[in-house]
C-alpha positions, 0 to 999 in steps of 0.5 A: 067788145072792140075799141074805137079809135080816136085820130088827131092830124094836122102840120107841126103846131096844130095842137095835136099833142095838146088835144091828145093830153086833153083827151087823155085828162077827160078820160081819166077825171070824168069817166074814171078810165086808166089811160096809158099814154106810149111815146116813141122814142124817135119823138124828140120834144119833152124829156125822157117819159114825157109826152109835151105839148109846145103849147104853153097855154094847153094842156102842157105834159104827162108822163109816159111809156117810151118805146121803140118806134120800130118795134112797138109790140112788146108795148102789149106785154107792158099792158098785160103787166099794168093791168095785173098791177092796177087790177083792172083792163087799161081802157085807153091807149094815147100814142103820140107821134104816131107818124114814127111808129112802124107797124102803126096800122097793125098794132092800133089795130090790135089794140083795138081788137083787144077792146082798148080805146085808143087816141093816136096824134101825128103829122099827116103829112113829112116835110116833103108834103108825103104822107108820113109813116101810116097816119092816113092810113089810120082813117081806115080803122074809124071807118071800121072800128068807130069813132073820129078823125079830128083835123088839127088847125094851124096858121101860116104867118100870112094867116091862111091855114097851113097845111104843111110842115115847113122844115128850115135849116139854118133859117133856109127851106130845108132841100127835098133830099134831106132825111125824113128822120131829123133831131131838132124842132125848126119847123113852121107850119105854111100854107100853099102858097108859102110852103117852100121845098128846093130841089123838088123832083116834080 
């Protein structure tokens, strides 16, 4: 039997994260399933194992299995392990910051075939307003496999919803040429009309 597939996206703080942890809380307490939440190690908020949500008032960390993002296949070793050890199938799998995952489509994918249910947040979109690693991509397999892709909100500071990930450095819109990939958490979300990006190509 195969597994459905859960999509949350949306700009730096929708909430993703927190309604990942959510999910991930309603699993294991009202439907008694083990779920095992992956973080990529390219993720930067939280300590080592811990997925965090910036929300205060949310569901706020849980631990979790690190991994490299450019390599997330021996994760399915660490899988087989686990289910030895607890005796049982994982039912579900929660990926954070699903926009740092190479090979992302393929391996949900094949977690998906393997009969796991599977939860994924993420950007949709990097601070260029470009679609970030293969998170829009996602919404091919809930079309095929069954289950929902969730639009995380967020609000610019004028109170329009914010489709953009602002990224600022020293207080400044971050320029079109920095790198995608940067250590930190200066970032606003914005909407059109705020949203700022210096030496745009076009």
């Amino acid at each position: 039997m195969q597994g459905k597939l859960e999509l949350m996206l949306g700009p730096m703080r929708s909430n993703k994260t927190a309604e990942l942890l959510r999910r991930c809380d309603m699993r294991r307490h009202y439907a008694g399933q083990y779920v095992l939440v992956l973080k990529p190690n390219d993720d930067t908020k939280g300590g080592p194992g811990m997925v965090e949500s910036r929300n205060p008032d949310g569901h706020g960390k849980m631990q979790a299995l690190e991994f490299k993002a450019a390599d997330p296949w021996p994760v399915l070793e660490l899988i087989e392990r686990k289910e030895q050890e607890i005796g049982k199938r994982v039912e579900c799998i929660a990926i954070d910051e699903g926009q740092f995952v190479e090979g992302l489509f393929i391996f949900v994918k094949n977690l998906l075939d393997a009969g796991h249910d599977v939860l994924v947040a993420g950007l949709d979109l990097d601070f260029r307003a470009m679609p970030f690693g293969e998170m829009l991509n996602l919404s091919w397999l809930v079309n095929a496999y069954g289950g929902g892709i969730t639009e995380c909100m967020a609000y610019c500071s004028c109170g329009a919803r914010a489709l953009y990930s602002q990224r600022l450095i020293d207080g400044q819109p971050a320029p079109y040429d920095s790198p995608i990939k940067v250590p930190g958490d200066a970032y606003e979300p914005r909407c059109a009309e705020h949203f700022i990006l210096p030496g745009r190509p076009h």
